[in-house]
N, C-alpha and C positions, 0 to 999 in steps of 0.2 A: 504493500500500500504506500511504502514511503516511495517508493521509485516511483511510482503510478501519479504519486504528486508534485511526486518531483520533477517529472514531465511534464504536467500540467502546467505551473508556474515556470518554468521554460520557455513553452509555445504562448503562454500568455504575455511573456519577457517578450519576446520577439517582433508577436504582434504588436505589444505598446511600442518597442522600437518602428515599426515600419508607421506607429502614426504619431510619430514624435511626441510619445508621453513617457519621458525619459522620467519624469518621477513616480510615475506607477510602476515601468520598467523596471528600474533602482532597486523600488518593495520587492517586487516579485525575485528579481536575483537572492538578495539577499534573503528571504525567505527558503527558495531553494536552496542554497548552500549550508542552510542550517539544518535541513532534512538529509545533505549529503555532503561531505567535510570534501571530498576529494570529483569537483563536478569534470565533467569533458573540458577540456582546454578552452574549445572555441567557447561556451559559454562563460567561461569565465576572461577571455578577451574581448565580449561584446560585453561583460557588466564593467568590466574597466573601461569601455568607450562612452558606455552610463556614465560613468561617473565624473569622466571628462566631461560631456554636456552639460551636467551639473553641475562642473565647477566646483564640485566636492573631492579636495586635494589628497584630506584623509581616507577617505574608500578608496582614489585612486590610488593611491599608491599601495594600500595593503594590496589589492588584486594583481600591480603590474609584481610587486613584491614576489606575489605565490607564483606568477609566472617564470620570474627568475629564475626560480627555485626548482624548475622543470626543465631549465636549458637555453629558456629566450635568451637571447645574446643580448652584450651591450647595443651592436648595431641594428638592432632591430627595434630598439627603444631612440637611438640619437636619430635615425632616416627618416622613420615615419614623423609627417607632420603632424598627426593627430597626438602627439607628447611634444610639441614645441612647448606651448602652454607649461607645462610641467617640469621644463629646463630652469624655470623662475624661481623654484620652491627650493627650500635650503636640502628636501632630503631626496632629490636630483642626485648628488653625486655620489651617496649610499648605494642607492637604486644600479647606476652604473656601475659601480666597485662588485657587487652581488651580483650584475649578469655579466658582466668580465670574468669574474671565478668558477664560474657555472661551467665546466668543462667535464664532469665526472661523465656525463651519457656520453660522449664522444667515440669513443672504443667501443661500447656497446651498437651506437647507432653504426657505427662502419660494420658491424658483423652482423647485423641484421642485414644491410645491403645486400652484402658479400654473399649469403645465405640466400637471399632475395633470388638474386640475380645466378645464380649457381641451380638454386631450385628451379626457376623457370626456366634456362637453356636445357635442361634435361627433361621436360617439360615436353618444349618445341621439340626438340630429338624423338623423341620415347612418337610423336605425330607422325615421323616421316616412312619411308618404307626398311623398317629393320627387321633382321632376324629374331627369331622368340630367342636366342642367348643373348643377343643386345640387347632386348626390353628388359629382358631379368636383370643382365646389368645393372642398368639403365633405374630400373624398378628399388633395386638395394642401393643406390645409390641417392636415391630421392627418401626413402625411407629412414635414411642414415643422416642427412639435413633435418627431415622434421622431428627424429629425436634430438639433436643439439638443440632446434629451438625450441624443444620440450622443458628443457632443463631452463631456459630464459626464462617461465613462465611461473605466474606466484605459483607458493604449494598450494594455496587454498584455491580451488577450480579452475586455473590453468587458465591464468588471464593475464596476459602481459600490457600493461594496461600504459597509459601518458607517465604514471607515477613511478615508472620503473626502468622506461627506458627515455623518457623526456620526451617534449618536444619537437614534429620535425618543422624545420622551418627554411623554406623556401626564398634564396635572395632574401635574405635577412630582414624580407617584407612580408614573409605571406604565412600566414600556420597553414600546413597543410597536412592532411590523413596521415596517420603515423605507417611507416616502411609495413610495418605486421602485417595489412589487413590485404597486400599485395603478394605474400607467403601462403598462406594454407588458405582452404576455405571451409565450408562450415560443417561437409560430410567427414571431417577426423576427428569423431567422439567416439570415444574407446570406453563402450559401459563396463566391460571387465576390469580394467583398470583403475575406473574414475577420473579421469583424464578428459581436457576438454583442449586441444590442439586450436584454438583457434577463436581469436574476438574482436569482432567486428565494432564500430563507433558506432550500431544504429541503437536507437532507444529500444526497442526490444530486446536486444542479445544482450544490453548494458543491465536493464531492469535484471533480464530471467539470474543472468549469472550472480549479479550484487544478494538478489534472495539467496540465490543457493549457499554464496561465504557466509552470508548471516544466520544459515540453516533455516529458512522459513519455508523453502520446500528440498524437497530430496532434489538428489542429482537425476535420479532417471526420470525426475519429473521435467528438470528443467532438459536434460538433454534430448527428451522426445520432444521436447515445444520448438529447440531451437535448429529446426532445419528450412528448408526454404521454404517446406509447402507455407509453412506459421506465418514466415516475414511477408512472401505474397500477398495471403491472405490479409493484411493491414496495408502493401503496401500502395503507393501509387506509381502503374509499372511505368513510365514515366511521361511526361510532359513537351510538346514537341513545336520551337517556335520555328515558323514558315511564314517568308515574309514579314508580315504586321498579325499574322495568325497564329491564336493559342489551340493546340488539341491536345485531350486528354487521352490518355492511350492506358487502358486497364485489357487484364489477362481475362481469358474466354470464359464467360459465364462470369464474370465481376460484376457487382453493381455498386456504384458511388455509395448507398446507404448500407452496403455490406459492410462497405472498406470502413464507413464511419464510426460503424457499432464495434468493427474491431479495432479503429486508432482509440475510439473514445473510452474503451477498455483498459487499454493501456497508459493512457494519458497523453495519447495524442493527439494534434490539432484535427479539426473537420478538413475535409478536401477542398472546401470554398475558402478554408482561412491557411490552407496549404497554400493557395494559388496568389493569395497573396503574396508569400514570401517570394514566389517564383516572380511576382511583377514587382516587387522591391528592388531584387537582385537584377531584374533589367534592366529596368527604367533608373538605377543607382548604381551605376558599375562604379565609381569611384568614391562611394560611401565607406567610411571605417568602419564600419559595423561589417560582420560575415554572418547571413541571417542564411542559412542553406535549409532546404526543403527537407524533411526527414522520409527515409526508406523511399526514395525514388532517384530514377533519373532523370534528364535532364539533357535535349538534345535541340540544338540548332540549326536550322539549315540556312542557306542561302538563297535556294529556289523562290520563288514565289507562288508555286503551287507542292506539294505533296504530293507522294506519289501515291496513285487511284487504291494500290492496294491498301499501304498503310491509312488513308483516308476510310476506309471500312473497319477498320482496324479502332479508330481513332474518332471522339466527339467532339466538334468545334465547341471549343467554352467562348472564348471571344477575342475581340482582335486586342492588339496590343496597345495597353494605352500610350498615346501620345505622338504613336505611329506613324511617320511618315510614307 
């Protein structure tokens, strides 16, 4: 129930962001991180952008603070404009000295790569026309990677989580999805074991796993929830801009008021207050805020029509505000 609201006050943070009610926003974060000590990164980078628009020196800098504290770099606080503001305050040069020393994920984050990129060329390989003694190779060799990044991963349910390996950050401008979630994906639950190889950023796999450390449901509860059909079933399969046109593109046999009753389960946004975030993130590409759509994707085109099949596929919500 605490992740369930803790969701909730999240998607309700966002949406006050996207209608600039940064002091209801403000409540709401702080609210949530009282329900959860350790939130997702991005959400605690958009209540520090809170608390910048409000001109509240002390919340900023405790948040940019617990950032630090995960591997943000100094340069990722001097570049960005949205902390020029914050260069004025006496505890400015703290703040820098604490994301200058922040080097310990460093080592860690190169061997996640390494791992990353080692696991998927064997991947592509294991695709092309081999022998069945090269795919077994092939096979033990890929198996022998995601034990190593078994051992990465907390003892309690097998979650390598922002807290453990920091941070990743992109041109020392952008947070972006941590290396992990480009390694395994969500079929390596090992119920013999108890072992959970794999954790994704979506609010679903974040909630199920946080109950099961807490013990509030068993593991084989949460490991039968946490496979694709589950996330589908809440997700929105994703969202497709053509031209000045918005479509909504769900899996066969979906209905918008299915998907609701299962985001609103969880404590997620409705799909009309999802689409918001989608026309935020548009119509605001150079906003400080990172307000990302939850369990969906998110695809572009250039065309000006869509193609006839995926237009069957696909329901026109509406055109794009402000559209030229």
């Amino acid at each position: 129930m605490a992740e369930k609201i803790y969701n909730e006050k999240i998607c309700a943070a966002e949406l006050a962001v996207i209608d600039h009610s940064y002091d209801q926003a403000g409540t709401l974060y702080e609210e949530a991180f009282k329900l959860n000590p350790k939130p997702l990164v991005n959400d605690l980078y958009n209540a520090l952008m809170v608390a910048i628009a409000q001109q509240n020196a002390k919340e900023a800098f405790a948040y940019a603070s617990n950032l630090a504290s995960l591997g943000v770099g100094a340069s990722f606080f001097e570049r960005k404009a949205a902390f020029f503001w914050l260069k004025k305050m006496s505890a400015w040069p703290k703040l820098v000295k604490q994301a200058k020393a922040g080097k310990k994920y460093v080592n860690l984050q190169s061997e996640l790569n390494a791992l990353a990129q080692e696991h998927q060329r064997i991947i592509d390989k294991s695709y092309q026309n081999v022998s069945s003694d090269t795919l077994n190779v092939l096979s033990t060799k890929k198996k022998e990677i995601e034990q190593k990044l078994q051992v990465l991963f907390d003892k309690n349910g097998g979650y390598l989580s922002e807290y453990e390996i920091g941070v990743n950050i992109k041109d020392d401008t952008v947070i972006v999805p941590p290396i992990f979630t480009d390694i395994l994906k969500m079929r390596y639950v090992d119920l013999s074991s108890h072992q959970v190889y794999y954790m994704s950023q979506d609010s679903i796999a974040q909630m199920l796993m946080q109950a099961e450390r807490e013990g509030k449901v068993s593991f084989e509860f949460m490991a039968g929830n946490l496979t694709n059909a589950s996330i589908d079933s809440a997700a929105v399969k994703s969202v497709l801009l053509s031209g000045c046109n918005f479509y909504l593109c769900l899996l066969p046999g979906q209905t918008e008021s299915a998907i609701n009753d299962r985001r609103k389960a969880l404590g997620l946004c409705s799909v009309g207050e999802y689409l918001k975030k989608i026309h935020f993130n548009v119509s605001n590409p150079h906003s400080p805020f990172k307000i990302g759509p939850d369990l969906a994707s998110y695809f572009s085109s250039d065309y000006q029509d869509v193609n006839s099949q995926l237009v069957r596929n696909c329901i026109f919500i509406e055109k794009r505000p402000d559209c030229k």
